[in-house]
C-alpha positions in Angstrom: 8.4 19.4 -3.6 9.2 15.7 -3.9 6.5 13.4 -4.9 6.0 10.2 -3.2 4.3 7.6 -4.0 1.8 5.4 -1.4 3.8 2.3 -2.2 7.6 4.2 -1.3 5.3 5.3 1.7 4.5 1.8 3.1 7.5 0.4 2.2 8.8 3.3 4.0 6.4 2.2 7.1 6.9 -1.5 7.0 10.8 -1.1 7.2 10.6 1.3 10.2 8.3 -1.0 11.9 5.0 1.7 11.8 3.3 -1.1 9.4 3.5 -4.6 10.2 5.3 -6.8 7.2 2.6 -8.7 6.6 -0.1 -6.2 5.8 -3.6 -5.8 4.8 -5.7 -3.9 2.8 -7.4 -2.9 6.3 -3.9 -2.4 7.7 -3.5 -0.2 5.0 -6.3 2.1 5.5 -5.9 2.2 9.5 -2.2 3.7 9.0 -3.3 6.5 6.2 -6.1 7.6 8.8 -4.0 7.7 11.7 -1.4 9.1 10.0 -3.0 11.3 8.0 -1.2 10.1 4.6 -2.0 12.0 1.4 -1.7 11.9 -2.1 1.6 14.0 -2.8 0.4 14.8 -6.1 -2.9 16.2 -5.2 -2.4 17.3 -1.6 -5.7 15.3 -1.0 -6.5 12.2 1.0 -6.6 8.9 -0.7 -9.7 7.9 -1.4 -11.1 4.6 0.2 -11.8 3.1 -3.8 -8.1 3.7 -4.8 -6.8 1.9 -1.6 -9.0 -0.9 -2.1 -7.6 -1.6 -5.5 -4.3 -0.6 -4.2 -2.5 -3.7 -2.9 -4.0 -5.7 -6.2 -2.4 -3.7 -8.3 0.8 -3.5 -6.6 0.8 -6.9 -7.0 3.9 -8.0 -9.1 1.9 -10.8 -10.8 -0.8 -8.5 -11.5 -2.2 -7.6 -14.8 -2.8 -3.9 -13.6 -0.7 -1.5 -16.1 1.4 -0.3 -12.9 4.8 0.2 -13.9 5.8 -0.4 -10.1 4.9 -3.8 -8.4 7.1 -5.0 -5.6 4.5 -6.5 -3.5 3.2 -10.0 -3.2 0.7 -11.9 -2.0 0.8 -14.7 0.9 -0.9 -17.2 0.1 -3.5 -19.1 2.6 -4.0 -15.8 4.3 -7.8 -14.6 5.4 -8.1 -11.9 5.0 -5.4 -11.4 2.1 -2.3 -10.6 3.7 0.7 -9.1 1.6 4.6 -8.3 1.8 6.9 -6.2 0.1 9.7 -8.9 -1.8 
């Protein structure tokens, strides 16, 4: 079985058009429900703590241990808005 990670998923998403480009932590959550995205590893749904910290983390200027960060923040957005670089 191949493992995929939630950020190859959304990137995934945003480049077929499912997720918008610029995105949102409540963007975010909205697709994984109505999709019915899980956690490849555990075969479980995300959990609504872990996609909160998500899109911080993902954040390339982040300070988050996360070896893979390829998303950024747009700045002047309410509520955050973020992109994939």
């Amino acid at each position: 079985m191949v493992i995929i990670s939630l950020l190859d998923k959304l990137e995934q998403a945003v480049n077929k058009g499912i997720v918008s480009t610029l995105f949102t932590t409540a963007a975010i959550k909205k697709w994984i429900d109505k999709n019915n995205i899980q956690n490849d590893e555990t075969g479980k749904n995300y959990k609504a703590n872990y996609i909160d910290g998500f899109c911080s983390s993902s954040v390339k200027e982040s300070t988050s241990t996360k070896y893979d960060k390829r998303v950024v923040k747009v700045k002047g957005t309410n509520p955050q808005k973020y992109e994939f670089e």
